[in-house]
N, C-alpha and C positions, 0 to 999 in steps of 0.2 A: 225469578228475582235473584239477582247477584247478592253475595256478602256484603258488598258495599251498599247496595241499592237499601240491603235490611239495616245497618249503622246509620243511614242517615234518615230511615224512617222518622216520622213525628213519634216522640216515644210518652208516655208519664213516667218520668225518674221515681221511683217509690223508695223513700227512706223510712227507717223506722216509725211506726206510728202507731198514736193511743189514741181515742177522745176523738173532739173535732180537729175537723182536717179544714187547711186554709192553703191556695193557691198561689204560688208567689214564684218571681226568677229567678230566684239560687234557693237552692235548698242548704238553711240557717242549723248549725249546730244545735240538736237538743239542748233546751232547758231545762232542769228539775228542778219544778216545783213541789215546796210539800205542803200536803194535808194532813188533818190530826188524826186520821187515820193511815193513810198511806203516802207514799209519792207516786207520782205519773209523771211521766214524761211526753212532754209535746213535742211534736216534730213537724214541719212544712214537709209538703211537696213541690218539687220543682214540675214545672210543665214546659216544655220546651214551646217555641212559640212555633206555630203552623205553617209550614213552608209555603213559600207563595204559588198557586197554582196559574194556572194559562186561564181562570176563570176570573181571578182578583189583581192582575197585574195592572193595578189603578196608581197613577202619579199624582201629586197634588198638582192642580191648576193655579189659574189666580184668583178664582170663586167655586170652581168644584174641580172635583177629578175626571185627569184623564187616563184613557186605556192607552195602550203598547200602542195597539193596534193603528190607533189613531197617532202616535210621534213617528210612526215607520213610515205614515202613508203624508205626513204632513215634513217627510226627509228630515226629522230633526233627530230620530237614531238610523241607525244603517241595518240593512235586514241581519248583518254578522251579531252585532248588538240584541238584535231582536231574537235570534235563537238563541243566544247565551243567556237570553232572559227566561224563556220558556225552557229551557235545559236547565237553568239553573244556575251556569256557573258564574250570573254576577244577578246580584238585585236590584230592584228599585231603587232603595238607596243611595246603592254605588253610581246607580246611573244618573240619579237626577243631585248629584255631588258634583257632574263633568261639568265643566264652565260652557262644553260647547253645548249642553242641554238645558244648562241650569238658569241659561241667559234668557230662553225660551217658554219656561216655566214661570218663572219670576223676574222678571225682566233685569235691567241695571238702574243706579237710583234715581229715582226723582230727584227734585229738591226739596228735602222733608222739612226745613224751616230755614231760620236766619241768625248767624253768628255776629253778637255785638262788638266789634272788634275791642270797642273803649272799657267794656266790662269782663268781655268772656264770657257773657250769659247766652245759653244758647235759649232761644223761643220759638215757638211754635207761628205759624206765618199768623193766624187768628193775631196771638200775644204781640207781635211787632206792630199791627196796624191798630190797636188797643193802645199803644204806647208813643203810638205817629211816627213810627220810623216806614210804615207801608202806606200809600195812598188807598185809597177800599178797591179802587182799579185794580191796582198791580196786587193786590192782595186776592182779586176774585181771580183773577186769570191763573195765580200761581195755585190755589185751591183747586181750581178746574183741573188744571195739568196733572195735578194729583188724582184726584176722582178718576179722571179719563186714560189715566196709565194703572191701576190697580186700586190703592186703596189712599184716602186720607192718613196722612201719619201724624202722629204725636211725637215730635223729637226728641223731647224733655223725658219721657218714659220708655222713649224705643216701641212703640205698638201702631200697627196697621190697622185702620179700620174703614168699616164700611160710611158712609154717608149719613144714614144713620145711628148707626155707633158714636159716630165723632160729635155728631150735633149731641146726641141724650146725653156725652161725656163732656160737653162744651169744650172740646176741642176747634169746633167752628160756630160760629154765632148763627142762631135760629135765624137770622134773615139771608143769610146764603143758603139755606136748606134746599129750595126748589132750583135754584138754577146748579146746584154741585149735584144733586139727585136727576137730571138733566144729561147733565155730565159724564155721571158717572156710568150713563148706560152705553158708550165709547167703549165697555167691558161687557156689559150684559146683554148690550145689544138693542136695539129698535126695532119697534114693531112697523111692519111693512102694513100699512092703513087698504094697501087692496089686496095683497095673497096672506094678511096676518103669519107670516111669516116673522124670523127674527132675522136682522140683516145684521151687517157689521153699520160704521160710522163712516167710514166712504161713500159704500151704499146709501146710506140716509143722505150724505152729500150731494152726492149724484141724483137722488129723488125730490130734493130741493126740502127735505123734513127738518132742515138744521138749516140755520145763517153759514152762508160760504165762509167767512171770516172765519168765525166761532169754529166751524168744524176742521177748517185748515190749522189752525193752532193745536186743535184735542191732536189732532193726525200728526203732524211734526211733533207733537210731546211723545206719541206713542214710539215713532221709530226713533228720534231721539235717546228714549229708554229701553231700547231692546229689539223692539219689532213692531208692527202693526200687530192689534190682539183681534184674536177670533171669537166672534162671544157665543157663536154654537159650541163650539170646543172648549174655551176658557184657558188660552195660553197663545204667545206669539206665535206667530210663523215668518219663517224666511221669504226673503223679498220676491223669488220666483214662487212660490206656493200662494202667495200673496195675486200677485197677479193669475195664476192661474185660478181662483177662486172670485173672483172679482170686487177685491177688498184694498186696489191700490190701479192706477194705468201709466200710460206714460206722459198723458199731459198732467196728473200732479203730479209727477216725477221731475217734470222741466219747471214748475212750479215751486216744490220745495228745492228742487238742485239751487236757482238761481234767483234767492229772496232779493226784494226789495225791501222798503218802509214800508211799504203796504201791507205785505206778508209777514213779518218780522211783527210778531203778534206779543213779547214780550219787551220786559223796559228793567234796563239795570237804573236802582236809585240812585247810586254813586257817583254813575257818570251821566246820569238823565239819554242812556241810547236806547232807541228800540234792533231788539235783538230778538235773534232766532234761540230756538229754548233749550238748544245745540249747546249753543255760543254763552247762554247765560248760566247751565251744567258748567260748563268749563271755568267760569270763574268764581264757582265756588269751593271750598275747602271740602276735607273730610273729616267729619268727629273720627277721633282716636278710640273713641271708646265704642261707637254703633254701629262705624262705616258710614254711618248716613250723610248725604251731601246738602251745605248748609250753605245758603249765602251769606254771601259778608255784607255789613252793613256799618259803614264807618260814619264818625261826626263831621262837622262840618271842622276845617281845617290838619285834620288828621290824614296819616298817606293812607292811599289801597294799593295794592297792588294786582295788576289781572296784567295779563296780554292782548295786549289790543289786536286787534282782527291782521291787518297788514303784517306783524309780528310772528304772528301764527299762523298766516298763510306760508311764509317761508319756511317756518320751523316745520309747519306739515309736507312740503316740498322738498325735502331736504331728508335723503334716504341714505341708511347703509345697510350692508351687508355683514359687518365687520363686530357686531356686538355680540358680547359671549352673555353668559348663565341663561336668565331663559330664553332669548333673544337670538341663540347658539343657531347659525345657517339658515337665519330669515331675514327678508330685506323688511326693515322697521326705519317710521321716520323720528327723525330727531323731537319731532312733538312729542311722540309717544315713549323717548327715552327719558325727555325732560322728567314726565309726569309717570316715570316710572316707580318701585319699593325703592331702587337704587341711590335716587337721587331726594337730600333731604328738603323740607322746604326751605329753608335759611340759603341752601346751597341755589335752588332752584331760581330764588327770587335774587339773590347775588349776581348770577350768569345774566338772567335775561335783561337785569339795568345795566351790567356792561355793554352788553350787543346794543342796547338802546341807544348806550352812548356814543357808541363807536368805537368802547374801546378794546374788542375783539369782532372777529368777524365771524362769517356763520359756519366758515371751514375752525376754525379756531375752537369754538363753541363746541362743535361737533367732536372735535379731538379731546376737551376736556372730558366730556360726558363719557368718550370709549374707555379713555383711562380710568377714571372715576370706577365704572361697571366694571372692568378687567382688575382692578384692584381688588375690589368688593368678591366677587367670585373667585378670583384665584386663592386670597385670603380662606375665607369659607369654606374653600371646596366645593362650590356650589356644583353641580352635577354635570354634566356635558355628556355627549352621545358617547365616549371613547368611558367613562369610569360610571356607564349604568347600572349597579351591585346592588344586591339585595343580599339579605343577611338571611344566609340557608342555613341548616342545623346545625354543623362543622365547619363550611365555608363563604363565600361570597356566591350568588349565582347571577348569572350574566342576564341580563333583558331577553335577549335572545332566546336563550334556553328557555326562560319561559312560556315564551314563544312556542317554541316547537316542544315544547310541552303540553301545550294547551291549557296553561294558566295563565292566560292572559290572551286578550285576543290581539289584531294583528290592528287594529283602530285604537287599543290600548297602547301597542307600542310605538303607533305613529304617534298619539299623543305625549307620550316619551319621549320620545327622541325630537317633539318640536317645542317641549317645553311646556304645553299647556295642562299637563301633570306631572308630579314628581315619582319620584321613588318610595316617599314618605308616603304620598296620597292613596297608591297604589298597595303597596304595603299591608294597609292599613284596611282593605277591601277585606273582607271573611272569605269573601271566593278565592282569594290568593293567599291570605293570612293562616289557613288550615294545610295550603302545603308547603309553607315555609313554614311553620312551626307547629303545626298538628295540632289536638285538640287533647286536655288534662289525660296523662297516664296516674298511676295508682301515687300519688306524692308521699303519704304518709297514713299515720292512725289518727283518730279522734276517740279517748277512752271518755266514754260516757258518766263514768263516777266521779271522774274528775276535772273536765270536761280541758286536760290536759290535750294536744298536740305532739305528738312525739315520730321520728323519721319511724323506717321500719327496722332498722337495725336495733335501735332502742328499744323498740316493742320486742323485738326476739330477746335482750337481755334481761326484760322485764320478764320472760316469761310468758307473751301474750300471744305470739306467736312460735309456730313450732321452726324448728332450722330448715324444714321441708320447704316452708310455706313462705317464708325471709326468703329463699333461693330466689323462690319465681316470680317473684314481688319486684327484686331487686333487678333479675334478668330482663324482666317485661321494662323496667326503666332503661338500662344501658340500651334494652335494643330500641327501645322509640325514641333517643336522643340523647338524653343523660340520668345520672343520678339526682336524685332530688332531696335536699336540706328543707325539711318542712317546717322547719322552727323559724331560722332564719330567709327562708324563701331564696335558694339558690340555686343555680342548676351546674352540674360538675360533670368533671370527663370522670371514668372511673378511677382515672394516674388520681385526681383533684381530691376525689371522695375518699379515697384511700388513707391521703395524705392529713387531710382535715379529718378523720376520723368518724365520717357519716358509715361507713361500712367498714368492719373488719377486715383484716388481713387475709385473713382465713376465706373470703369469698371473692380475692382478688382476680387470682387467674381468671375463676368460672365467667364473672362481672367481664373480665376483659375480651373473651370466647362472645358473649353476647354482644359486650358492645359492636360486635364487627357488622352486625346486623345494619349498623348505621352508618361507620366509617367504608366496609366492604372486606369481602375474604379474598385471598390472592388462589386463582386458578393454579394449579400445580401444574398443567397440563402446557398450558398458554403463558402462565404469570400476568393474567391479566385480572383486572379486579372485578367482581362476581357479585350479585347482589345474595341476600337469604335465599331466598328462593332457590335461584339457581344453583347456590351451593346447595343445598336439601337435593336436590337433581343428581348434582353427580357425590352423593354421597359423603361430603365432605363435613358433615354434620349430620347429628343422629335424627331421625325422621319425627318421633314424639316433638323432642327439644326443639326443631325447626318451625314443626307446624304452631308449637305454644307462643313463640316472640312472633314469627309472622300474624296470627290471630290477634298478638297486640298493637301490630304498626295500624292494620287495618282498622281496630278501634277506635285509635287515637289519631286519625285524620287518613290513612292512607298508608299503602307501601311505599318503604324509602328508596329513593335511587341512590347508593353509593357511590357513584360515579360526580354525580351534580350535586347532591348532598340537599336534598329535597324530595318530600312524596311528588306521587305521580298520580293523575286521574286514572280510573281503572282501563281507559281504552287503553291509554300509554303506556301502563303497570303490561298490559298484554302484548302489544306493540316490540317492547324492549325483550321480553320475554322472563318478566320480573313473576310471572301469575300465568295461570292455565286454566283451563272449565275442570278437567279434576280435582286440582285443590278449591277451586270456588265450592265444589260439590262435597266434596270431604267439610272446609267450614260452612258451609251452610246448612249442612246437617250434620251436628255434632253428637256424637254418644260419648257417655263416659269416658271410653277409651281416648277422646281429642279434648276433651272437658279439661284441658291442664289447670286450673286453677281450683282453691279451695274459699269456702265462706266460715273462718274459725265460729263464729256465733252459731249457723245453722248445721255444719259440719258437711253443705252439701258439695259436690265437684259442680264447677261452673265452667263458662267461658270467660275470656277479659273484659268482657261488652256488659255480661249480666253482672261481672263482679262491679265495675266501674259506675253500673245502674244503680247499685245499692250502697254507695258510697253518698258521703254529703260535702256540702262546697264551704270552704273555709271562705267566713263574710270579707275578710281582710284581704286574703292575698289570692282568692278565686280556685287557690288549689284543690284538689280530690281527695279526700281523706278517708279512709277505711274504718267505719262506726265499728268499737268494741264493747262489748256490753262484758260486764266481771260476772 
């Protein structure tokens, strides 16, 4: 087991503790309470939570959980994906956050109810045809579509539910119950009446268990919204997995490609058309507030607004190449620029009654929308392939270097660089987040008499710490990034902290010699810039002092690369020649002699790892704070 392999073990953080003990996510500053006899003091434990093993790596479905195992082999992650999973360096989470996974899981939306135009009331599809704005027809078909792509929605509360759910909630009236329960097994799946098997809803098509109609509408709602759904597995699949399992062929393919009246299984109220469930998606709005998509439903004499089919055929025919922010080196049609974040609706619905009118054309059109976009993004700074940055400890660091860092995989930075993740998104991953900004070093005190907050400088003026013990406090901070203002929750260069008076003077040099831990030391030899480590190698820093700030990069996410101004994975930490199997062997087993740090309450010599252990998390600002007891 490596040093790092033991830092990111599953640990029990143990802080102080009396009495009963309660398990919670951050471990909360002592309380004292008194008694008429004494006071106690209560304290939580934090328990970190259990890293995901190769045994639980379960996604949510659209009615249970799926394994890894089953999205790799169903091509909706890539096998690169699949061992970052099982390694560890990205989770569940993060993966089922990808738009190109998440479409798969949970599909895209229904129509979850109906927006009254003349009121603004939005209603649930039940509440519209309760109120006669739905015929009980177009009311069961548009309930069915729901059933038969995931679940029944409640637009009005924002909640999904099952068929039963919706009925006991009277979200749907008890007399739609058996045919939406019918429906809804489009998801759960049909039993095969000779091999009692569970088939998909194709299949039941194809075995003639379902009305051809009925089941060509549930089918068109399903890929409409995402995908065809597998109801062995409980998640879409992609259209080649689809046919390879025999859940789609080609003659419905020339079937849904080229509807008729026939096929066109739904009906806009507005304009009395029967339409495909494609087409009737498209001319509804979206709530501002749930994302959910709502159709509109206007009075009699009142405008609507949609795009009529001929309209929209052109606007989907109609491609460039030329679109910047996320759009940045992919051919996209003007449909999909129309109905982009870019464009507002005011703006939207402005442009397409000109083109109606004639009075621009569909080159015209196309050239407002570029401008429009290129405005928008240049303004913003929206991101582009050329200014991909991420915010490293000191500097900016490139996508790339991530890259060949192995923070990030290489399907990560395609989706970068095509737009369909940000920087922000990314960012924001804990598998990337820990080595662009490491994990809590020692912030400050927490004095338990008082249940005051104070940096460490302060606690050495106080008295509470010794000048010994302030030194390596302070060092361990400059070398894992900066100095740390615990009052005010700040983080400083050591020039910064000097200046504001979070550290004395008097510990500026030493603080400066540290901080190089993070910035870099300049090889005498070469003039080139050297990380800790390898200064500790050629002697350039005293051997106790070097291994003490190294044992705290390591705790607090990893060794820094001064070069790129970001930790490294331990392969890469070796790779660079930042780390060696000696020192892994020297910290991994520590004696006194490597034990640089102190525990003033117990008096004992620690490492930064066990000191850090014994520290508790300020509820406020998440920092690490050093429990003092008087």
């Amino acid at each position: 087991m490596t040093i790092f392999e033991k830092h990111s073990k599953y640990k029990l953080l143990l802080c102080t503790q009396t009495g009963s003990i309660s398990t919670t996510v951050t471990c909360q500053p002592p309380v004292a309470k008194e008694d008429s006899s004494l006071t106690t003091t209560t304290t939580s434990i934090t328990t970190t939570t259990s890293t995901e093993t190769t045994e639980d790596l379960k996604f949510h479905g659209i009615r249970k959980d799926v394994s890894a195992s089953e999205l790799l082999e169903s091509q909706i992650i890539t096998e690169d994906l699949f061992k970052g999973l099982t390694s560890g360096e990205v989770t569940v989470t993060e993966i089922s956050e990808m738009n190109s996974v998440r479409k798969y899981l949970e599909g895209t939306n229904s129509i979850a109810g109906v927006y009254l135009q003349s009121t603004g009331e939005t209603l649930s599809i039940n509440e519209a045809k309760l109120r006669g704005l739905l015929t009980p027809g177009t009311t069961l078909v548009l309930l069915e579509a729901q059933a038969a792509t995931g679940f029944i929605i409640d637009p009005v509360n924002n909640k999904k539910l099952s068929v039963e759910e919706a009925a006991a909630q009277g979200v749907v009236g008890n007399e739609w119950k058996k045919k939406l329960l019918s429906a809804e097994r489009a998801v759960t799946g049909y039993r095969d009446p000779y091999t009692d098997k569970t088939i998909s809803l194709f299949q039941a098509l194809k075995k003639d268990l379902i009305v051809k109609d009925h089941g060509i509408r549930l089918l068109e709602a399903q890929i409409a919204t995402g995908g065809i759904i597998d109801p062995v597995y409980s998640h879409r699949v992609p259209v080649q997995v689809a046919y390879e399992r025999g859940y789609f062929d080609e003659e419905m393919n020339q079937i849904l490609n080229d509807p008729d009246d026939d096929t066109k299984g739904f009906f806009d109220p507005n304009t009395q058309e029967n339409l495909t469930y494609l087409q009737l998606v498209e001319r509804c709005i979206t709530d501002p507030v749930t994302g959910l998509s709502l159709l509109v439903v206007v009075k009699k004499g009142e405008f609507y607004f949609f795009v009529d089919e001929a309209t929209k055929l052109i606007l989907k025919s109609t491609t460039t190449t030329k679109a910047g922010g996320r759009y940045q080196g992919t051919t996209v049609s003007l449909w999909e620029l129309l109905y982009s974040k870019y464009i507002t609706e005011e703006k939207r619905r402005d442009l397409v009654q000109q083109y109606k009118s004639g009075s621009i054309t569909v080159e015209r059109f196309l050239e407002i929308i570029l401008t429009i976009i290129q405005h928008i993004t240049t303004t913003t700074s929206t991101e582009t392939t050329e200014d991909l940055k991420f915010h490293g400890i000191r500097k900016d660091v490139s996508a790339s270097e991530l890259l060949e860092s192995q923070i990030i995989t290489e399907d990560l930075f395609k989706g970068l660089t095509s737009g369909e993740v940000t920087v922000r998104e990314i960012s924001e991953m804990n598998s990337v987040r820990k080595y662009l900004e490491g994990t809590n070093s020692i912030a400050g005190v927490y004095l338990q008499s008082t249940g005051e907050t104070l940096s460490i400088n302060e606690a050495k003026l106080r008295g509470l710490l010794t000048p010994g013990t302030t030194l390596v406090l302070l060092e361990a901070q400059a070398a894992t990034g900066f100095i740390i203002d615990p009052v005010n929750n700040k983080k400083l260069s050591v020039e910064e902290a000097a200046a504001q008076g979070v550290v004395g003077n008097e510990w500026k040099k030493k603080l400066l010699s540290a901080e190089r831990a993070v910035t870099g030391y300049r090889d005498p030899y070469t003039d080139k810039t050297i990380s800790l480590f390898q200064a500790l190698k050629k002697d350039l820093i005293v051997k106790d002092h070097g291994i003490r700030l190294l044992e705290a990069q390591i705790a607090t996410g990893g060794i820094i690369d001064p070069v790129y101004s970001h930790r490294v994975p331990v392969q890469v930490a070796y790779e660079r020649g930042y780390f060696d199997e000696e020192m892994n062997q020297i910290l991994n087993d520590p004696d006194d002699d490597t034990k640089g740090f102190f525990d003033p309450n117990t008096q004992e010599n620690l490492t930064y790892l066990q000191l850090v252990e014994r520290c508790i998390t300020d509820p406020t600002t998440g920092l690490s704070l050093l429990s003092l007891r008087k």
